[in-house]
Every structure is written in structure tokens, then in C-alpha cells.
C-alpha positions as CSV (number, residue, x, y, z in Angstrom):
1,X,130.2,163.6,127.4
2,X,129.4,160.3,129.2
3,X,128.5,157.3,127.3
4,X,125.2,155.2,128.2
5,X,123.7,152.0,126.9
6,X,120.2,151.2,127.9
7,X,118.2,148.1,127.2
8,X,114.3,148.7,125.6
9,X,113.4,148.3,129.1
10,X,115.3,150.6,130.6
11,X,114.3,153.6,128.6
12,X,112.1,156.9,130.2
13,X,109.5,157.9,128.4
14,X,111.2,161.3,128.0
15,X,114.2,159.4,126.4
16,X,112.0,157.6,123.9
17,X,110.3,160.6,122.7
18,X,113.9,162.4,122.3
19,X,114.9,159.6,120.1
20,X,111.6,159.6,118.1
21,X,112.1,163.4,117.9
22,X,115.9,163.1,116.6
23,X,115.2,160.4,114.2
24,X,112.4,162.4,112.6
25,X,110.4,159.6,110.8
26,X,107.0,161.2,109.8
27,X,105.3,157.7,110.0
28,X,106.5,157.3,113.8
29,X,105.4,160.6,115.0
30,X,103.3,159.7,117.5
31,X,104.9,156.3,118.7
32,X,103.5,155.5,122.1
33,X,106.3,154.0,124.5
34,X,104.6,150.8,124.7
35,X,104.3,150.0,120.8
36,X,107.9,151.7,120.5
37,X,109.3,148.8,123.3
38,X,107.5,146.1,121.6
39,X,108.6,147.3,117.9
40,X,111.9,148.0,119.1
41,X,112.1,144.8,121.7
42,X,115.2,143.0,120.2
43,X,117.6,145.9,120.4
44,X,119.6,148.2,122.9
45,X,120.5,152.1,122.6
46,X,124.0,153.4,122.4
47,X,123.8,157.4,123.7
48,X,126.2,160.4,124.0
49,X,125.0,162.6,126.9
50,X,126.2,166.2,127.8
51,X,126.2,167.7,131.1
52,X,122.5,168.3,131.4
53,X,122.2,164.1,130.6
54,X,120.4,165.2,127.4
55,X,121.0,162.9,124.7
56,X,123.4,164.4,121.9
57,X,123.9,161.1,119.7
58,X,122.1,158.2,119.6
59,X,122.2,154.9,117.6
60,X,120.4,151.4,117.9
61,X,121.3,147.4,118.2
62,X,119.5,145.7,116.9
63,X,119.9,141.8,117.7
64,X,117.3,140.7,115.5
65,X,119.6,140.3,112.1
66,X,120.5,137.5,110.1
67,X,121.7,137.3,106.8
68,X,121.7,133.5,104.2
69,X,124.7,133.4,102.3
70,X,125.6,130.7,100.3
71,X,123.2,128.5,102.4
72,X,124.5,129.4,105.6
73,X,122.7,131.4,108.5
74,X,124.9,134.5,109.8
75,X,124.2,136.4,113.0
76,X,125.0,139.9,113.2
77,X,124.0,142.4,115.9
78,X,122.9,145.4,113.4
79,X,124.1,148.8,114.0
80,X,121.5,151.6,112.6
81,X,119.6,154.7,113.3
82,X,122.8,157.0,114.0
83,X,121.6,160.5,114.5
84,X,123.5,163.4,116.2
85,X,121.1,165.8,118.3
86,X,123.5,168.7,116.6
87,X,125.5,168.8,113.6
88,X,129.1,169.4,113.2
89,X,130.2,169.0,116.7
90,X,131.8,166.1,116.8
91,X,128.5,164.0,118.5
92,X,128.1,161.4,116.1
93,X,131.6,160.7,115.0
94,X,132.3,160.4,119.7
95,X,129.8,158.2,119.7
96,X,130.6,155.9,116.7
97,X,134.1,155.7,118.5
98,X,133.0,154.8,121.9
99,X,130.6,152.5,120.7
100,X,133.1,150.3,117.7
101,X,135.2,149.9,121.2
102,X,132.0,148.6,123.1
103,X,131.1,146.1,120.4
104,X,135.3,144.7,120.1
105,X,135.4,144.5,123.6
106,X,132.0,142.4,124.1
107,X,132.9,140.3,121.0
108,X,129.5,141.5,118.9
109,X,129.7,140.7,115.5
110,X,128.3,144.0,114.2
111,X,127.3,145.7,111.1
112,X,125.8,148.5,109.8
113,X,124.7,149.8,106.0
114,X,125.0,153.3,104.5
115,X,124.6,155.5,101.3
116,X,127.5,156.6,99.2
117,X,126.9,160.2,100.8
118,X,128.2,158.8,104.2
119,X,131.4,157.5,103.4
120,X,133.3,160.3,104.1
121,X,131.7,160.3,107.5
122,X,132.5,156.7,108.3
123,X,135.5,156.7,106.9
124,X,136.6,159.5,109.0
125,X,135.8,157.4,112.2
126,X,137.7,154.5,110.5
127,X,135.2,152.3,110.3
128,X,136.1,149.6,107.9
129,X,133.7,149.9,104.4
130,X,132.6,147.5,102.5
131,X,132.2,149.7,99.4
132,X,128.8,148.6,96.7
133,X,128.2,145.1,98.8
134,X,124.9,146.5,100.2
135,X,123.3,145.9,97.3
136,X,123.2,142.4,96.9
137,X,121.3,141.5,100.2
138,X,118.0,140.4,99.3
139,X,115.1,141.5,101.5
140,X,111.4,140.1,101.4
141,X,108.8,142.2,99.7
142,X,105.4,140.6,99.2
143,X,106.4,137.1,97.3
144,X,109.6,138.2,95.8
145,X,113.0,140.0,97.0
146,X,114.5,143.5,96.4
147,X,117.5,145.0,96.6
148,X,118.7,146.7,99.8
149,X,118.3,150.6,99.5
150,X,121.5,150.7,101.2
151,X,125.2,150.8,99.1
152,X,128.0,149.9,101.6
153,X,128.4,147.4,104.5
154,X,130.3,149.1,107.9
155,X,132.4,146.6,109.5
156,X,132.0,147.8,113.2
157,X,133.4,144.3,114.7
158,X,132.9,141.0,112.6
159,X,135.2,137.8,112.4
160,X,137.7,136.9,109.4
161,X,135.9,134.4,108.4
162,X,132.3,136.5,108.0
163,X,134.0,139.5,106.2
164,X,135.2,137.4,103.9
165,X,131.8,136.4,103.4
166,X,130.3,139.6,103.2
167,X,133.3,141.1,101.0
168,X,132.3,138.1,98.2
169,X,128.3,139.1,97.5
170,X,128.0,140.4,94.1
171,X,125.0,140.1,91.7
172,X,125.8,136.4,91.0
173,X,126.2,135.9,94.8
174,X,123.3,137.5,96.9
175,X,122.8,137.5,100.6
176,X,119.0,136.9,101.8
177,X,117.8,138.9,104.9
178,X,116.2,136.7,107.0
179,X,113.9,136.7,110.5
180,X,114.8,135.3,113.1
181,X,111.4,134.6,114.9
């Protein structure tokens, strides 16, 4: 298996269809390569690639995250859209390894979210859970906020200082997605 990271830019147009094709999102079928580099135009893509150089496992950065807590702006570089081209060979879980290193070694404050179903999965790549912390950052829907779908925050790389942060939100202390633009 080699391990690639590509900017928006530097993605073929086969490569952006096999990642349309493994995430499997009914209202992206279709994506043209142009809209998909604009939507997408803040983030770079982690991949696993066998022999062939097909992608196996694949799973975004996405730069354009920030979360308000307590007044204060946070940066995080957002980990999501993990999907294995096969499961149960070890794709995802080699690639959620290679990539934790990648984000220590640059210094990327990085996070991810998940459902109580994948904890077992995380946790088996020892990736540091927040467990039920999800839930109390706040995104924008029409005038008022909601509730993240999400459950648990993955701590892929993230200071002392911001953990704590994160490990505090509760119902009485919410976290507010934010844009960055």
C-alpha cells in the first residue's frame, strides 16, 4: 500500500469520480470536477493505494473549520469522509494510522466526529475519543442553531490546551460552528 496526499488541484478526474463513487452520496451523483474543486477547495485528500494505484481508502481535510467556545475562535483542520474501497481488510484502519502520523508530524490541529456505532472502529486505531461531546456544537440552520448529528469528537492531533476545551462542552457549555470566509 503506498500512501498519497493530493491537494484539490492535484486530483484526475478519474480520482474524483472514484471518490464520489466510494462515498456514495445520492445528492452528489453526478458532481462535475469543476463544482467538486470549488465545493471541496479548502481541503486535501488522504489515500491508500494498492498496486494497481487504485484508491482503497480515502478521507478528506478539510481546512475550513472553526469552532466559538466560550468566546474564543478555534482552528482545527477537520478530518471526515473516511471510506474504505473494501471492507474488512484492513484499508481504513492503514490509512487512519498513516494519516494520525501525517497530521503529528506537520503539527495539524485535527479533529474528526463520529456516531456511537464507530467507536469500536476508532478505538481500535487508538484514536483518542471524546465520548457524547459532539453534541453540543452548535451549527447554523436558517435563523437558529442545532445540534451536531454527530456523538463523539476524534482527537487525531490537537494541543493540551484545546482538548481541554473540547473535553468541557456540555449542554450548559456549547461550541458554535463557525465560517471562516
Amino acid at each position: 500500500m503506498k500512501y498519497q496526499i493530493k491537494t484539490i488541484n492535484e486530483l484526475t478526474e478519474k480520482e474524483i469520480e472514484h471518490i464520489l463513487q466510494l462515498w456514495n452520496i445520492s445528492a452528489w451523483n453526478g458532481m462535475k470536477s469543476a463544482y467538486f474543486q470549488s465545493f471541496f477547495k479548502d481541503s486535501e485528500f488522504h489515500f491508500l493505494l494498492d498496486s494497481h494505484k487504485e484508491i482503497t481508502a480515502a478521507i478528506r481535510l478539510n481546512f475550513d473549520f472553526a469552532l466559538e467556545i466560550s468566546g474564543k475562535t478555534y482552528s482545527f483542520a477537520e478530518a471526515v469522509g473516511l471510506v474504505s474501497a473494501h471492507e474488512r481488510k484492513g484499508y481504513g484502519t492503514g490509512l487512519v494510522q498513516v494519516f494520525k502520523e501525517n497530521v503529528t508530524q506537520r503539527r495539524l490541529e485535527t479533529i474528526g466526529f463520529c456516531h456511537t456505532g464507530l467507536r469500536p472502529f476508532y478505538q481500535k486505531c487508538n484514536i483518542e475519543i471524546l465520548y457524547d461531546k459532539a453534541r453540543a456544537i452548535k451549527e447554523k440552520a436558517g435563523s437558529g442553531w442545532i445540534s451536531s448529528e454527530d456523538d463523539d469528537i476524534l482527537i487525531f492531533n490537537v494541543s493540551k490546551e484545546r482538548k481541554e476545551q473540547l473535553g468541557k462542552l456540555s449542554t450548559q457549555n456549547n461550541a458554535y460552528l463557525i465560517s471562516k470566509e
